[in-house]
C-alpha positions as CSV (number, residue, x, y, z in Angstrom):
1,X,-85.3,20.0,26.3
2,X,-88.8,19.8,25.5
3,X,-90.6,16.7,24.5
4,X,-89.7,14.7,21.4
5,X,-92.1,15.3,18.9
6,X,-92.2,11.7,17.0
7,X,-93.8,10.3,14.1
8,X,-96.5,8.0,14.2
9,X,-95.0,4.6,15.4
10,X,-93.5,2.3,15.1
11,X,-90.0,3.6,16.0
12,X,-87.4,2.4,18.5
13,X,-86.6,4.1,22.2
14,X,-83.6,3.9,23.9
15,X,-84.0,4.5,27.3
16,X,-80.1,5.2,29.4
17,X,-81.1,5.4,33.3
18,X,-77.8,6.7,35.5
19,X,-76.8,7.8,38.3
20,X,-74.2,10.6,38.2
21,X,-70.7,10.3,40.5
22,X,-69.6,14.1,42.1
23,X,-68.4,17.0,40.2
24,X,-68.9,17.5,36.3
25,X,-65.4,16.2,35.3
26,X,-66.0,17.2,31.3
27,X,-69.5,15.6,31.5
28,X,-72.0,18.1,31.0
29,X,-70.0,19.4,27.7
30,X,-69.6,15.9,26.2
31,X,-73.7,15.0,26.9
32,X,-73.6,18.7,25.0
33,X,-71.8,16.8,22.1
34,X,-73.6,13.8,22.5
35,X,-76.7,15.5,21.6
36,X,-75.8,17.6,18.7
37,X,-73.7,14.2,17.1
38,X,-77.1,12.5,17.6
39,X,-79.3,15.0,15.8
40,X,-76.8,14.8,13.0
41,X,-77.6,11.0,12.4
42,X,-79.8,9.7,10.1
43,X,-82.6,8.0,12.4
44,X,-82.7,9.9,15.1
45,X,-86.5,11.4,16.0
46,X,-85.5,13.4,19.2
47,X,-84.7,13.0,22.7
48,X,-85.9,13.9,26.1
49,X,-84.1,13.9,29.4
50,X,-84.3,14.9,33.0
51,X,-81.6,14.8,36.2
52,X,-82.1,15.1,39.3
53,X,-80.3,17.3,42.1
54,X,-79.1,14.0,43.7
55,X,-78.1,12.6,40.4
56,X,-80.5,10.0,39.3
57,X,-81.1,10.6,35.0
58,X,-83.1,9.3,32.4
59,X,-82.8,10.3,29.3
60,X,-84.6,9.0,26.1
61,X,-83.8,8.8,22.6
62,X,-85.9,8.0,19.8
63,X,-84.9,6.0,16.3
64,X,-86.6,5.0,13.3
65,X,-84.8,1.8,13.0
66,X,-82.8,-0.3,15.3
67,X,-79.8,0.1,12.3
68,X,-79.7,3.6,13.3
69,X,-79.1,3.0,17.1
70,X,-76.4,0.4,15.9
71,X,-74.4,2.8,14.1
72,X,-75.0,5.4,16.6
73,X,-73.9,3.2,19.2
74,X,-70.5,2.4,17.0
75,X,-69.4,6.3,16.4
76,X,-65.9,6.6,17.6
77,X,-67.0,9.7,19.7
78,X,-69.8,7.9,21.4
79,X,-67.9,4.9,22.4
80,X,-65.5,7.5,23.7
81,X,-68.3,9.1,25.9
82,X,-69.3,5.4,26.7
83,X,-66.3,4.6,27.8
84,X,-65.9,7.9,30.1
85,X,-69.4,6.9,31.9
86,X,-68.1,3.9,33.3
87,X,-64.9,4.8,34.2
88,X,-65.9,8.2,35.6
89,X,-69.1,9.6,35.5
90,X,-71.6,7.2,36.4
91,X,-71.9,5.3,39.9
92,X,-74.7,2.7,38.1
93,X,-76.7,2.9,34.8
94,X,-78.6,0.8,32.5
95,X,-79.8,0.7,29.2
96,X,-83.3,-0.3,27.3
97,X,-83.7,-0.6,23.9
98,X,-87.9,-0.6,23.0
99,X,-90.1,-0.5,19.9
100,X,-92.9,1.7,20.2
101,X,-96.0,0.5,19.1
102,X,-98.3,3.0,20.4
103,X,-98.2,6.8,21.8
104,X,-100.8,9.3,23.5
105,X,-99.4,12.8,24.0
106,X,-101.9,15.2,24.8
């Protein structure tokens, strides 16, 4: 991944902190789907998102309205994937919803 490139704000960020549990367990191909479901909704701006080796992510999706996140949120699939991440994946995680009012990218 690269990062996002946005429109001028305002827009809406969702920011999903985890740490990952040991072994993959069908997780790296259903954050594959994840992804590709995502760029097919209508809202979605882009994502960015990083791990490291001891399993700590953040990844960070971008919105044009909090609507869009909603329904996102609500897709059969994703509540599926939700569903696995607290039952298998992830040790902890949160998750921040934020309106961007401002960006510098350089």
């Amino acid at each position: 991944m690269s990062i996002a490139k946005t429109p001028t704000p305002p827009y809406y960020a969702v920011i999903f902190t985890s740490q990952r549990t040991e072994g993959d367990k069908g997780y790296r191909e259903t954050a594959d789907k994840m992804v590709s479901l995502a760029e097919r909704q209508v809202g979605f701006l882009g994502a960015e998102s990083v791990r490291e080796e001891s399993g700590l992510g953040i990844t960070v999706s971008y919105w044009d309205s909090l609507e869009s996140i909603k329904v996102f949120k609500e897709l059969a699939a994703h509540k599926e994937a939700q569903e696995n991440g607290r039952d298998i994946w992830y040790s902890t995680f949160g998750l921040r919803v934020c309106k961007v009012e401002k960006e510098i990218i350089m």
